[in-house]
C-alpha positions in Angstrom: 91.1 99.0 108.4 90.0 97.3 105.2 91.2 94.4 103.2 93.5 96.3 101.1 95.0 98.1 103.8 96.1 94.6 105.7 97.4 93.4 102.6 99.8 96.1 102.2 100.7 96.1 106.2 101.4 92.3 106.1 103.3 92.7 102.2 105.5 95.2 104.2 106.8 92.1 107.0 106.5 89.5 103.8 109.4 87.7 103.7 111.9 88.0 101.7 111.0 91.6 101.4 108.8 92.9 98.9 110.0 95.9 97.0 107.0 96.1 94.8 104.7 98.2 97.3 104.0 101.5 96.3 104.9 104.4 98.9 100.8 106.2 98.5 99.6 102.6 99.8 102.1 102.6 102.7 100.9 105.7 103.4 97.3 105.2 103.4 97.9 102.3 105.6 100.2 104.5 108.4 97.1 106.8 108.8 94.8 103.9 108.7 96.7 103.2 112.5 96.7 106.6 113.8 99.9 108.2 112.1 100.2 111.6 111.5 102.1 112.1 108.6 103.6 116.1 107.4 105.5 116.4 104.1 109.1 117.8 104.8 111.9 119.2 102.9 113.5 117.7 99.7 110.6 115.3 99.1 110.5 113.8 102.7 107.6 112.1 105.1 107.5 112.9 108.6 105.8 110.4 110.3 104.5 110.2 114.1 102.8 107.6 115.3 102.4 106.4 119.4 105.0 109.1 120.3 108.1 107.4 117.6 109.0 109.6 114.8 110.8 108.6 111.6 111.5 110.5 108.1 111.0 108.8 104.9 111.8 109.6 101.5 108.5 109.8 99.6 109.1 107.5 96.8 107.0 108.3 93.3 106.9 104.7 92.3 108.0 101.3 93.9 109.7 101.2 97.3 113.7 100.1 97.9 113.9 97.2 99.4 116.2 99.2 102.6 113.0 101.7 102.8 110.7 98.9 103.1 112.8 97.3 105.9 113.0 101.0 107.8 109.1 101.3 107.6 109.2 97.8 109.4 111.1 98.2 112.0 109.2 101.9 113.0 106.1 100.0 113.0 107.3 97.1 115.2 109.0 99.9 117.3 105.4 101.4 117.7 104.4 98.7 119.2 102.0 97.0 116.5 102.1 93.3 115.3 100.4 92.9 112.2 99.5 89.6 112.7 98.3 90.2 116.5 96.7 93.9 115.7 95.7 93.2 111.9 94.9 89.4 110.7 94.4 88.6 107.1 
């Protein structure tokens, strides 16, 4: 995982939360782990990653702050820990 991607994984469990990250970078950085992500109806992300699934609206600019908190709490219920898997 590169610089960029960590930054956008750590700006996603800043707090308070960040609602200035762009939904192609949170993306990139959900493959970057091992997700496997399929577009689904009405504009919508299915995402798998270590046997979870969760649907996202795909977002053309800026994230709401409730998505940003949703992506959170998938990737904590994955099991990853930024700052234990992915240090700055």
């Amino acid at each position: 995982m590169n610089h960029h991607h960590r930054k956008i994984l750590h700006a996603l469990f800043a707090h308070p939360v960040n609602a200035n990250i762009a939904m192609k970078d949170v993306e990139s950085v959900l493959r970057e782990i091992g997700a496997e992500i399929n577009e689904a109806h009405a504009g919508k992300l299915h995402v798998t990653l270590n046997g979870h699934s969760a649907n996202f609206s795909h977002a053309q600019h800026s994230l709401p702050k409730t998505e940003v908190t949703q992506i959170r709490k998938f990737i904590e219920t994955c099991g990853i820990d930024p700052e234990r898997d992915y240090p700055l």
